[in-house]
C-alpha positions in Angstrom: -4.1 -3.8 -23.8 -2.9 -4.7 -20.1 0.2 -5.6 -21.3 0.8 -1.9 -23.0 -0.3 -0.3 -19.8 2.0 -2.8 -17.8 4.5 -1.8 -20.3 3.8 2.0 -20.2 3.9 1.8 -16.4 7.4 -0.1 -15.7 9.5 1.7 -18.5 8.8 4.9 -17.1 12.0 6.1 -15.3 9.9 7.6 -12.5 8.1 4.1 -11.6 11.3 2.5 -10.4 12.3 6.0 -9.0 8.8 5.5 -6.7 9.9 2.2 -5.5 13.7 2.9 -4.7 12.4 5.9 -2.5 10.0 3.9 -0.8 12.9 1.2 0.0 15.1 4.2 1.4 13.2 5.0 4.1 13.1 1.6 5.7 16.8 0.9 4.8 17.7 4.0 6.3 16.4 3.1 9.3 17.8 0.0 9.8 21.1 1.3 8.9 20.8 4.0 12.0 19.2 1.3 14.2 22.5 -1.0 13.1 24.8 2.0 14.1 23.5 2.7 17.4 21.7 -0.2 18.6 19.1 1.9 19.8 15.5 0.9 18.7 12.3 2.1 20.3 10.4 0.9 23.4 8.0 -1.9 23.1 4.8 -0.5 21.7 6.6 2.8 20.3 7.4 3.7 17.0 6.3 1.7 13.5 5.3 -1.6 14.1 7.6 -4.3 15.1 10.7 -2.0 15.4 11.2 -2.3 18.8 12.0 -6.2 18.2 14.2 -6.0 15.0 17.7 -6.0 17.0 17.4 -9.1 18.4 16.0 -10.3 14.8 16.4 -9.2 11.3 14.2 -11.3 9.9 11.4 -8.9 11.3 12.2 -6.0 9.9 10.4 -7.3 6.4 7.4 -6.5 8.5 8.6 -3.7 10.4 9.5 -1.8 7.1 6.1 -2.4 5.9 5.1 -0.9 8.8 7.5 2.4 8.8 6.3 2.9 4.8 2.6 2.3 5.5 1.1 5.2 7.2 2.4 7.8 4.5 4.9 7.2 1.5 3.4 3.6 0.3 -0.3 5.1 -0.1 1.2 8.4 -1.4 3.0 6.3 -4.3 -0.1 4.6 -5.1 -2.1 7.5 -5.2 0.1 9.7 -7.7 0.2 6.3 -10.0 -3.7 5.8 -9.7 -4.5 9.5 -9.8 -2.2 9.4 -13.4 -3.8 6.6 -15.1 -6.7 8.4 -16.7 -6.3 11.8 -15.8 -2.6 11.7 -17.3 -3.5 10.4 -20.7 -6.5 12.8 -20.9 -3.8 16.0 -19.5 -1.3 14.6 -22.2 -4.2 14.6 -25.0 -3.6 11.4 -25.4 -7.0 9.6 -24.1 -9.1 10.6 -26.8 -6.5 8.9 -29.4 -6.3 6.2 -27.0 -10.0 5.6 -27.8 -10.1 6.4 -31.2 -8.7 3.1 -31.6 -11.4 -0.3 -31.5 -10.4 0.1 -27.3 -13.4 -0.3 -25.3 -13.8 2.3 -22.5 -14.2 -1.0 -19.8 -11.4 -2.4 -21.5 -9.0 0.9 -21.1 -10.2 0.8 -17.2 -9.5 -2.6 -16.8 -6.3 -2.5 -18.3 -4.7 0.8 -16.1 -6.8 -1.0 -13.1 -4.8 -4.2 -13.5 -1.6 -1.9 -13.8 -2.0 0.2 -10.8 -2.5 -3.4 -8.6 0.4 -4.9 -10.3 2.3 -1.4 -9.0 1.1 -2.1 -5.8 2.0 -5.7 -5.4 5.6 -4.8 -6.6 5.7 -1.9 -4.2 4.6 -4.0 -1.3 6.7 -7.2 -2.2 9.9 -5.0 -2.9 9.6 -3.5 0.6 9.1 -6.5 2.3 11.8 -8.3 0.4 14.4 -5.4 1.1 13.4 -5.2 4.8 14.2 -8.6 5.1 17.4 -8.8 3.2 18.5 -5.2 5.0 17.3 -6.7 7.8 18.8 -9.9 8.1 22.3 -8.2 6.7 22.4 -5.4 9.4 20.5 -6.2 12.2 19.5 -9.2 14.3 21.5 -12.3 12.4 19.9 -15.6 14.3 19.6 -18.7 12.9 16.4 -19.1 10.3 15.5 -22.1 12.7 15.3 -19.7 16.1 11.6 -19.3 16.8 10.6 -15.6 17.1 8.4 -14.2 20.0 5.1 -13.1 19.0 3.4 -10.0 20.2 1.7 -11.4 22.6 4.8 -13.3 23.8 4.8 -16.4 22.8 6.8 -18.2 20.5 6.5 -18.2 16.6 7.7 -21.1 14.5 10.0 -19.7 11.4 7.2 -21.4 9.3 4.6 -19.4 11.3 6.3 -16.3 10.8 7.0 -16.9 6.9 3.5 -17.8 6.3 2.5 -14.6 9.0 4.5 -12.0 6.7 3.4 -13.4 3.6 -0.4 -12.9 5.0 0.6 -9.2 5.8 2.3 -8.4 2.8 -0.8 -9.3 0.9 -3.3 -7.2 3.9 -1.0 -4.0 3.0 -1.4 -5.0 -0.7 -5.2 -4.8 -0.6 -5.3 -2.2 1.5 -3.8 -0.3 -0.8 -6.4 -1.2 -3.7 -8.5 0.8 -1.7 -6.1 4.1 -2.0 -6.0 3.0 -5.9 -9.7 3.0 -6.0 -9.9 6.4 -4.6 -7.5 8.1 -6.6 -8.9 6.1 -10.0 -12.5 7.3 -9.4 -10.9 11.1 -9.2 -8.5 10.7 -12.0 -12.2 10.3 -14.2 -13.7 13.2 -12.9 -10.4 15.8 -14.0 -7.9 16.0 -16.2 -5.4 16.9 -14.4 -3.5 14.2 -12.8 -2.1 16.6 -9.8 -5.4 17.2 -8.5 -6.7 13.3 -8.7 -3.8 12.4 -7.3 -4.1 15.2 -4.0 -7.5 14.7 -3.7 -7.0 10.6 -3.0 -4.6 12.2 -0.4 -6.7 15.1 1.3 -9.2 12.1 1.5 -6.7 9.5 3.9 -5.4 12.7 5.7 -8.8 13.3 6.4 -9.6 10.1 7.5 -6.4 9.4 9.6 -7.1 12.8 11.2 -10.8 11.9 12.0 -9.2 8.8 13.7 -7.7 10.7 16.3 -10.9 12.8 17.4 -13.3 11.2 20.1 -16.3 13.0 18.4 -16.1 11.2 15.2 -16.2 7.9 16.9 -18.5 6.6 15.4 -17.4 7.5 11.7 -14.2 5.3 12.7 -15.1 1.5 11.9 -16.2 3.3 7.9 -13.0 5.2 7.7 -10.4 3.8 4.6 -7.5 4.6 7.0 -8.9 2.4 10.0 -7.6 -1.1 9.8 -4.5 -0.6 7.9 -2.1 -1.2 11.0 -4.7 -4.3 11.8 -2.2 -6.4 10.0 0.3 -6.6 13.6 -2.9 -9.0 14.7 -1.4 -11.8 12.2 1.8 -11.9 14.7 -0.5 -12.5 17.6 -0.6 -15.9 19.3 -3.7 -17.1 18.3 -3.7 -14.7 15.1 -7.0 -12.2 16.5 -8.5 -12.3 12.9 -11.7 -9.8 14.1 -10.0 -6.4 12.6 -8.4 -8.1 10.0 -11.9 -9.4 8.4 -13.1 -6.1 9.5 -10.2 -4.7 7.4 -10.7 -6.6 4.5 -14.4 -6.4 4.1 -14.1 -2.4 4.1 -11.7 -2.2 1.5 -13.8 -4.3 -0.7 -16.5 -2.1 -0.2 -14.2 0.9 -1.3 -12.6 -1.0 -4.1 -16.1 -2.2 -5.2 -18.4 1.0 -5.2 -15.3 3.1 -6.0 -14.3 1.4 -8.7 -18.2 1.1 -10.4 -18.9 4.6 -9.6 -15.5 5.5 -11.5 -16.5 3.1 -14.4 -20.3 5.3 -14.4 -18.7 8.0 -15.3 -15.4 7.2 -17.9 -18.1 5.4 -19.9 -20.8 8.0 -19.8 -18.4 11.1 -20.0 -17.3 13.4 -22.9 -13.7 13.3 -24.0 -12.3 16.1 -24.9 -8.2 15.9 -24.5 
């Protein structure tokens, strides 16, 4: 069954059309920053740009950073929104069970799909940002140590393992987008409205962010740690918000994902 979904999923035109556009952001941007050699301030713009001219290898994290706020969690939630509500919009979800398929088992199966999206996603980005990166901007030696955001040095080892770190943060931070947008696509058929409510939720939450009176809704918010990866480049690595980070999205993931297993397995299908 998960290897029909995974099947379904990465045959579809519009998948691979998801990820190129969330790779032409970042390359766009290093292509302008290549042209005019004119990044942002230190501690202005996405994170990490301000440091990619004087090296490309960087920018793997820096286009992480440009596609994170908005287009990465945007992807995930159309894909996740889709996964149940697009079969039952299609009239396909009650075939789909008519079969000896398990409602757990069909949950599981478009559950391990969306992660494997969002692994892709994230590693594709990365990958790009650091090729793009490496072609276009800042060309040092692998061996030349980096400086860290707090300003000290960075071993290449101690970056590579650093960006891997992040790349897998932004990956489970996104699990908790998916788990949003899941839960909704049980509760509708129509894939649209799973897929904007998952989004009218983070724009909520990033909006809250920015308003002194919910302070104290912040540290519960979905949106709240995802930027909490930049701590990995810091020299020590401050691991408080990213344990902070992590823990939360489990808790999403964890309570999202049961509540939206409550209700697929307890619900009436009718399309």
């Amino acid at each position: 069954m998960i290897r029909i979904e995974l099947l379904k999923l990465f045959r579809r035109p519009r998948t691979w059309l998801t990820i190129a556009l969330l790779d032409a952001l970042p390359t766009l941007v290093a292509v302008l920053l290549a042209i005019t050699h004119i990044g942002p301030r230190p501690g202005q713009g996405p994170a990490f740009l301000s440091a990619v001219l004087a090296n490309g290898s960087l920018f793997a994290v820096a286009a992480l950073g440009i596609v994170l706020p908005l287009f990465l969690p945007v992807a995930v939630a159309v894909v996740a929104g889709d996964s149940i509500a697009g079969e039952a919009q299609g009239g396909t979800l009650r075939y789909l069970l008519i079969r000896p398929v398990g409602r757990t088992r069909l949950l599981a199966a478009k559950l391990v799909a969306v992660f494997v999206f969002v692994c892709v996603s994230v590693v594709v980005v990365a990958g790009t940002g650091f090729l793009v990166g490496r072609a276009l901007l800042g060309n040092q030696s692998l061996g030349v140590a980096v400086t860290s955001v707090s300003g000290s040095a960075l071993t290449p080892g101690q970056l590579a393992v650093r960006t891997l770190i992040a790349v897998g943060y932004v990956a489970f931070s996104m699990l908790g987008v998916a788990a949003v947008a899941l839960f909704l696509s049980t509760l509708t058929d129509s894939a649209l409205s799973a897929s904007l409510g998952a989004l009218a939720i983070l724009i909520a939450s990033s909006l809250l962010l920015t308003i002194d009176a919910s302070r104290a809704l912040q540290p519960y918010l979905p949106t709240r740690y995802w930027l909490s990866f930049i701590d990995l480049f810091r020299n020590p690595i401050l691991w408080r918000n990213v344990v902070r980070g992590v823990a939360l999205q489990g808790v999403y993931v964890v309570v999202l994902l049961g509540a939206a297993w409550a209700n697929f397995t307890t619900k009436d299908i009718t399309s």
